[in-house]
C-alpha positions as CSV (number, residue, x, y, z in Angstrom):
1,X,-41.8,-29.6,-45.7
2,X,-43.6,-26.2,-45.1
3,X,-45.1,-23.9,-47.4
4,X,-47.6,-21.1,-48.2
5,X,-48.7,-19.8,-51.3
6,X,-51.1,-17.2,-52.9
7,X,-53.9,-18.8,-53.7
8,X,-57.2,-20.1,-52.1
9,X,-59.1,-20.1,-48.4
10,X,-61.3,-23.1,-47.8
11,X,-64.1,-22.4,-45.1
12,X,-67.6,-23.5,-44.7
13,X,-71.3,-21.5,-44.7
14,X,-73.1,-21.9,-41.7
15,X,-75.8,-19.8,-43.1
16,X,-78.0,-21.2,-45.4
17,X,-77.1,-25.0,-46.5
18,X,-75.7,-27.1,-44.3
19,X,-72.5,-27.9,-46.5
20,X,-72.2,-25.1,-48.8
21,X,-68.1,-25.1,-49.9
22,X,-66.7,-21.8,-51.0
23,X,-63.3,-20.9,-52.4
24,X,-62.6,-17.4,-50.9
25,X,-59.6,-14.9,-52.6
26,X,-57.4,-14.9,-49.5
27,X,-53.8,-16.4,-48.8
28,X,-53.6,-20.1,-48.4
29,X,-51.5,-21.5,-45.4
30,X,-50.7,-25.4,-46.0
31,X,-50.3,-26.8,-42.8
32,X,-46.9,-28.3,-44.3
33,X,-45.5,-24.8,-45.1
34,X,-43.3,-23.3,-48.7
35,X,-42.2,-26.3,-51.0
36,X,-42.3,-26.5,-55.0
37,X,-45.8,-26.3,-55.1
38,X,-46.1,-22.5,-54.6
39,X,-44.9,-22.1,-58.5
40,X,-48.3,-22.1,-60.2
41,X,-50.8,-25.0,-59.2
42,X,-54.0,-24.5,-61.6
43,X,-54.9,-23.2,-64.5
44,X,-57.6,-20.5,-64.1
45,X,-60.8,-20.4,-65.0
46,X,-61.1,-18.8,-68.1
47,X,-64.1,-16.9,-69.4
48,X,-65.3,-19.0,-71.9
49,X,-65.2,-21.4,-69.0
50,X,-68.1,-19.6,-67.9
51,X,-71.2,-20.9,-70.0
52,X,-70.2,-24.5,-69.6
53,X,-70.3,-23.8,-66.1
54,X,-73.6,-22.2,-65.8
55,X,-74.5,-25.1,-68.6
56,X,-73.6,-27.8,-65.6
57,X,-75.6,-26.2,-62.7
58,X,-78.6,-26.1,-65.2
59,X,-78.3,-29.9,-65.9
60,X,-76.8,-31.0,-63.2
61,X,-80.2,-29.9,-61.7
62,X,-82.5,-31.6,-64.1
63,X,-80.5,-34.7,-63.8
64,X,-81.4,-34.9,-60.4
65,X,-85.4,-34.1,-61.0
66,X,-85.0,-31.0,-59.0
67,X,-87.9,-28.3,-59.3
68,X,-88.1,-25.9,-62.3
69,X,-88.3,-23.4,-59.1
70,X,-84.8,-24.9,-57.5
71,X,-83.3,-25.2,-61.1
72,X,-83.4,-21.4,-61.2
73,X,-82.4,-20.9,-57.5
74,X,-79.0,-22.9,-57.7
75,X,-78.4,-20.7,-60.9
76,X,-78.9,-17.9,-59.0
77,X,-76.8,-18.5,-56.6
78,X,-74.2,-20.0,-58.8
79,X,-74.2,-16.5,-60.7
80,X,-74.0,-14.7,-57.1
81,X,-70.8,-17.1,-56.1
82,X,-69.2,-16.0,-59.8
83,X,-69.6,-12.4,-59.1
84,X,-68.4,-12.5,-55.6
85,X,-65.6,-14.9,-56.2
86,X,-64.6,-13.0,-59.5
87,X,-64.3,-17.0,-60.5
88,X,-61.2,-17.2,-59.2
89,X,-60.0,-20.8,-59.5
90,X,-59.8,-23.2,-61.2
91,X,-63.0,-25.2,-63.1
92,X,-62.4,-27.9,-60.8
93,X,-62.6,-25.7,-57.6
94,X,-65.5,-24.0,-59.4
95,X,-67.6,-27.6,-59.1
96,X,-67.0,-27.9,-55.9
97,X,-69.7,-25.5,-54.9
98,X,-71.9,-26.5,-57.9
99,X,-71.7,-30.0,-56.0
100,X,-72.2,-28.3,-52.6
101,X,-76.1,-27.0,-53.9
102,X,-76.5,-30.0,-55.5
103,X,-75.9,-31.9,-51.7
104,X,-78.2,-29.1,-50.4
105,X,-81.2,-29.0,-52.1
106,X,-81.1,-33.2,-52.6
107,X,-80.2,-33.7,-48.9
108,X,-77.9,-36.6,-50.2
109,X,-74.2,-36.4,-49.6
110,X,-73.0,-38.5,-52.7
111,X,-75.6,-38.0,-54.8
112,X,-74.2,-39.4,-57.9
113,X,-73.5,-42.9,-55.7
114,X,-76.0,-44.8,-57.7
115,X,-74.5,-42.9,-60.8
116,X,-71.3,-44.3,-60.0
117,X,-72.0,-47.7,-59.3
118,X,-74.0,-48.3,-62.5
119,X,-70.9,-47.0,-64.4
120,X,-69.0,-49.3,-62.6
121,X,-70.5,-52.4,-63.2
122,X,-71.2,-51.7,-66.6
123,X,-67.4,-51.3,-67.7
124,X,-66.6,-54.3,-65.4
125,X,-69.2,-55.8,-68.0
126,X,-66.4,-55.9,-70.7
127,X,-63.8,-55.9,-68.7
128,X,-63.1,-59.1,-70.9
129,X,-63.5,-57.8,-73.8
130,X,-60.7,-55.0,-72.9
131,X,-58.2,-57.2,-71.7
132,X,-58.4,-59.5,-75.2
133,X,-57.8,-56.5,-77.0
134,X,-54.5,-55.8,-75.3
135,X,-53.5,-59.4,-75.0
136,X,-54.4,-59.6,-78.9
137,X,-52.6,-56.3,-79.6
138,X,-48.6,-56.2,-81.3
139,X,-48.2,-53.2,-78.7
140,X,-50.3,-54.4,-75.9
141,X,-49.0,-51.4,-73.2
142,X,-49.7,-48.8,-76.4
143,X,-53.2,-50.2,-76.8
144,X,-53.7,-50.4,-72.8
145,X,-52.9,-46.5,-72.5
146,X,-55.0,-45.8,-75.4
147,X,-57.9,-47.7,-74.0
148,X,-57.4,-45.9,-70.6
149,X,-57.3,-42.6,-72.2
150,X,-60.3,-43.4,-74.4
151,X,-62.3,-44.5,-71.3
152,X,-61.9,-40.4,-70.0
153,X,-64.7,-39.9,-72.2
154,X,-66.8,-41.2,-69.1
155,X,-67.4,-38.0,-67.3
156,X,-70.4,-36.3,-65.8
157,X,-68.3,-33.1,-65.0
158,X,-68.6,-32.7,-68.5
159,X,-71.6,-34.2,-69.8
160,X,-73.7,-33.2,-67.2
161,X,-76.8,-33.9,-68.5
162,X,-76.0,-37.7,-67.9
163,X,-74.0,-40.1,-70.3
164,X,-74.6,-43.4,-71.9
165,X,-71.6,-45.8,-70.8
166,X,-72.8,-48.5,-72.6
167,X,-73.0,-46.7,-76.0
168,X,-69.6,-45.3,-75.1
169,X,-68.2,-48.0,-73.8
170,X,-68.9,-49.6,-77.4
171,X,-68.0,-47.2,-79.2
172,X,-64.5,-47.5,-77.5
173,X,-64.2,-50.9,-78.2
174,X,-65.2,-51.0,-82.0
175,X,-62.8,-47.8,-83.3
176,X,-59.8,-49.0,-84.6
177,X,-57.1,-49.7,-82.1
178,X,-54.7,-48.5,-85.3
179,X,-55.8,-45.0,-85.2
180,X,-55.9,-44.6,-81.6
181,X,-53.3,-42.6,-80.2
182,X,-51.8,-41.5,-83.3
183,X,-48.9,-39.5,-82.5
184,X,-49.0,-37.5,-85.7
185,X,-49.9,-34.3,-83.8
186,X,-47.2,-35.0,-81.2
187,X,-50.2,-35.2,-78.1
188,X,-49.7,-38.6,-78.0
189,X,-46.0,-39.1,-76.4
190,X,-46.2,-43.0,-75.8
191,X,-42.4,-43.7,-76.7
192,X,-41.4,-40.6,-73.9
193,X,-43.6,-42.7,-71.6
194,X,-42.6,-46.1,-72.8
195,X,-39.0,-44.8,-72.0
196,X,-39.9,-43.2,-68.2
197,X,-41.6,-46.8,-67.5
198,X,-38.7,-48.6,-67.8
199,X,-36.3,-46.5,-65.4
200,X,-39.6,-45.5,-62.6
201,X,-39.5,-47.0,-59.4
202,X,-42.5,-46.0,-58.1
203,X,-45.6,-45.1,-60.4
204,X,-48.6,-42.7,-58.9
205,X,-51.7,-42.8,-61.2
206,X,-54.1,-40.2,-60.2
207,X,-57.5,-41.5,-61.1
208,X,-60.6,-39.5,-62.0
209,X,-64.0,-40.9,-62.7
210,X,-66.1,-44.0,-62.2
211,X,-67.0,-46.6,-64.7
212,X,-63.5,-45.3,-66.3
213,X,-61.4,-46.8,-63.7
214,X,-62.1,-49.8,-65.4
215,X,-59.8,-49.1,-68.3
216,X,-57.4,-47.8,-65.9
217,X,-57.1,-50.9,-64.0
218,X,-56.7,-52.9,-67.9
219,X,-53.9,-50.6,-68.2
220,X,-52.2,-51.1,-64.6
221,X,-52.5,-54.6,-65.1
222,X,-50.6,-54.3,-68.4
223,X,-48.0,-52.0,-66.8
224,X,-47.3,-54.3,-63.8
225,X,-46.9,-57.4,-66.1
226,X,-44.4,-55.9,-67.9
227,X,-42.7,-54.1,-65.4
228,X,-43.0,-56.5,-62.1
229,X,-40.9,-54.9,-60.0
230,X,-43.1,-51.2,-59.9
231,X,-44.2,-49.9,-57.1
232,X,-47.8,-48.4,-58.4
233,X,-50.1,-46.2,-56.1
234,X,-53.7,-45.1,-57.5
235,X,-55.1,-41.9,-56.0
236,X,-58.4,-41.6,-55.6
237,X,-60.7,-38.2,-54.3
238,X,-61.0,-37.4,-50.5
239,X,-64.8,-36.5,-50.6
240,X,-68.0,-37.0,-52.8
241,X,-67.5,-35.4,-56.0
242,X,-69.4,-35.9,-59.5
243,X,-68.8,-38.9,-60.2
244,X,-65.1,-38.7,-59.1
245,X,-63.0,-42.4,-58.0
246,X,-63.1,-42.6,-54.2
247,X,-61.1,-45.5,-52.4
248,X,-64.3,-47.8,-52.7
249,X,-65.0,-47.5,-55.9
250,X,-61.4,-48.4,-57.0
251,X,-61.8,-51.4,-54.8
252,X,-65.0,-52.4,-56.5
253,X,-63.4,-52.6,-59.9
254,X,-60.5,-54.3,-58.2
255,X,-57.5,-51.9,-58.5
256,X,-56.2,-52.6,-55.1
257,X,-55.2,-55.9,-57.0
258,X,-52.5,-54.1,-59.0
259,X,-51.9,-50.8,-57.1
260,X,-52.1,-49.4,-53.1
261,X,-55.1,-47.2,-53.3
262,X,-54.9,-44.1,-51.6
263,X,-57.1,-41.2,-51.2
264,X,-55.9,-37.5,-52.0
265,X,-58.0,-36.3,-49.4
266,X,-59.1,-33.3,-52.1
267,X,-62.7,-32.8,-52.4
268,X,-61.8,-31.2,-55.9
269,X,-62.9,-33.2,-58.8
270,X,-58.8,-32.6,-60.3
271,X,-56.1,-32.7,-58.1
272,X,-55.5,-29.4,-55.9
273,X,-52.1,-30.2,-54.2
274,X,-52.6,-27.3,-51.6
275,X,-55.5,-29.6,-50.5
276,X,-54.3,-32.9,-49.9
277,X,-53.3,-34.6,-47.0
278,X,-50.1,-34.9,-45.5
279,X,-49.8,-38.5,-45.9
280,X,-50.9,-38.2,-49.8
281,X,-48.1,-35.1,-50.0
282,X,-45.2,-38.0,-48.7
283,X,-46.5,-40.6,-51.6
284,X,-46.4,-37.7,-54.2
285,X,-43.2,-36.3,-53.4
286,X,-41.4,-40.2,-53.3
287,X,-42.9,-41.3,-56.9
288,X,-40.4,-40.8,-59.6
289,X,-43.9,-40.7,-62.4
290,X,-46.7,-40.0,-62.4
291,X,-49.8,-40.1,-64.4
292,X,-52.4,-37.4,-64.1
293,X,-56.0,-39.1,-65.8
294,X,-58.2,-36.5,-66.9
295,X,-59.0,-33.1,-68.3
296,X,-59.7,-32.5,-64.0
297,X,-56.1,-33.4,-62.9
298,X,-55.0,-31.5,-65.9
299,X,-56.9,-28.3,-65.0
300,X,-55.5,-28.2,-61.3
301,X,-52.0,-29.9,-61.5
302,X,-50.0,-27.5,-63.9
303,X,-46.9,-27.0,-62.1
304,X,-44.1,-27.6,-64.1
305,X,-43.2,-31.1,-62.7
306,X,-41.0,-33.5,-65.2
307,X,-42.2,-36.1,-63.7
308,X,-46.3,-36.0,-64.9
309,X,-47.8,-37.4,-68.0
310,X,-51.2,-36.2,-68.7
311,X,-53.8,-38.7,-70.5
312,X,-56.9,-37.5,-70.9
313,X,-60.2,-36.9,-73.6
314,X,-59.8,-33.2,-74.4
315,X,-63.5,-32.0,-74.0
316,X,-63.4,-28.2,-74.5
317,X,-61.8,-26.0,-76.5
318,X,-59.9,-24.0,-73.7
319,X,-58.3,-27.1,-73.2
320,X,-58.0,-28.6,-76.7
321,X,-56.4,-24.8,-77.6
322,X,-54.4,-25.4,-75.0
323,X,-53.2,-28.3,-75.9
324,X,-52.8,-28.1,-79.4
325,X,-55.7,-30.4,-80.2
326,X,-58.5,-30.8,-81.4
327,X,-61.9,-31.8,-79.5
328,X,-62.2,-35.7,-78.3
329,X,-58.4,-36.1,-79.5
330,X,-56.8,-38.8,-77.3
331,X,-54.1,-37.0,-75.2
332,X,-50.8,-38.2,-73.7
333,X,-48.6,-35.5,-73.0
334,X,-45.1,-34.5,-70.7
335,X,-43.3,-31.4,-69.9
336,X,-46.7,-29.3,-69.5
337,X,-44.4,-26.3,-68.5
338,X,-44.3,-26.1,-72.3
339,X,-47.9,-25.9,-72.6
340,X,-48.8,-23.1,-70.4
């Protein structure tokens, strides 16, 4: 499969930091050339986008204990790389260089590692507790999506100032499985994806974050007992980012028990097709559903592609506009050709 499509040029700085990512206006050549995917692969960034973003490199900096003097360099620069770039991309590509700086002026390559792990082990932590509540449950996949899609609310993309899992993680478990995932407001399509479950083959889930993997792999679990026979792969990022899933941390929580893990090979924090590896591109093209996690995955992945559910937290009002929601609403949603 080849393709090309209008859209973005990867290259590295050699000038000032040593791994300084920027997204350049230019034509992008995959080295796979044209295929389906030069329709429309992200959704822009739009300009309300803009303060949240600036909002992140400000935190993100004070998160890390950097200078008050640093602070206002990366915002500097992150204003200069706006202007330049005309923010052209999509939020997810934005982060990328906010994550760049970050690895610059901290001299650590993952720096949200430690951030990562914690989150980890502290969903395992109730990793118990999850599974009675689906084993307990009269709709035990419905409550298993809902839990997954509740656990999205783990997310230092968007909470960048840092995040109590804990407190979350309990205030997940103590709402009322009843009212989660009501479908009142038609954003929460479970019999649609009750109905593509039980004719799939093979099932792609496309994580997103640590510590939330966790309720993903409660809700793989519940999927391949029910349906024994599905062939499930769980993506995970190519590269450090936030505190995006990579292949180890999906082996910590134990999802290589349910699923082959696989890594996108993006070093987007959402899913940038015109990024990913060849081998990732075969495993996307031969899955008959797939489930995009996250408000990331849904920012990069909207091409018009039958096959994709979204679940995610909706966590701005771009988004939740987009959507027709309202903010924190639980989201489950097909046939996002109809949405854009």
């Amino acid at each position: 499969m080849c393709w090309s499509r209008a859209g973005f040029q990867w290259w590295w700085s050699s000038s000032t930091t040593p791994a300084m990512g920027y997204l350049q206006s230019g034509r992008f050549h995959c080295r796979n050339g044209p295929s389906l995917y030069a329709i429309r692969e992200r959704m822009n960034t739009h300009d309300t986008c803009i303060p949240c973003l600036l909002k992140q490199v400000d935190q993100t900096a004070r998160l890390f204990g950097l200078s008050d003097a640093s602070t206002a360099e990366m915002n500097d620069r992150f204003r200069l790389f706006l202007q330049e770039s005309h923010a052209n991309g999509s939020p997810p590509e934005m982060a990328v260089f906010i994550q760049d700086l970050l690895v610059s002026y901290t001299g650590n390559t993952d720096p949200y590692l430690e951030i990562k792990h914690n989150s980890n082990r502290q969903a395992l932590a109730v990793v118990g507790d999850l599974r009675a509540s689906v084993e307990d449950s009269s709709n035990p996949l419905k409550t298993a999506v809902a839990l997954a899609c509740a656990g999205n609310i783990i997310d230092y993309g968007v909470f960048s100032s840092g995040i109590d899992v804990r407190s979350e993680i309990e205030s997940i478990l103590v709402r009322e499985l009843a009212e989660i995932g009501s479908e009142s407001t038609g954003r929460f399509q479970f019999a649609e994806f009750s109905t593509a479950l039980d004719t799939a083959e093979r099932l792609l889930y496309i994580g997103d974050n640590a510590g939330e993997i966790v309720f993903d792999l409660i809700l793989l679990e519940t999927i391949k007992g029910t349906y024994p026979n599905l062939s499930i792969y769980f993506a995970t990022r190519g590269k450090p980012i936030l505190n995006d899933v990579l292949v180890d941390d999906a082996c910590m929580v134990g999802i290589d028990s349910v699923a082959t893990v696989v890594s996108s090979g993006v070093p987007t924090p959402g899913l940038v097709l015109s990024l990913a590896t060849e081998e990732f591109l075969s495993i996307y093209n031969s899955c008959d559903l797939i489930v995009s996690k996250g408000q990331g995955n849904f920012e990069s992945l909207s091409i018009p592609d039958q096959r994709i559910f979204f679940l995610f937290i909706t966590k701005c009002e771009v988004v939740a506009n987009l959507v027709g929601s309202s903010l924190q609403d639980l989201v489950l949603v097909s046939k996002r050709k109809e949405l854009i």
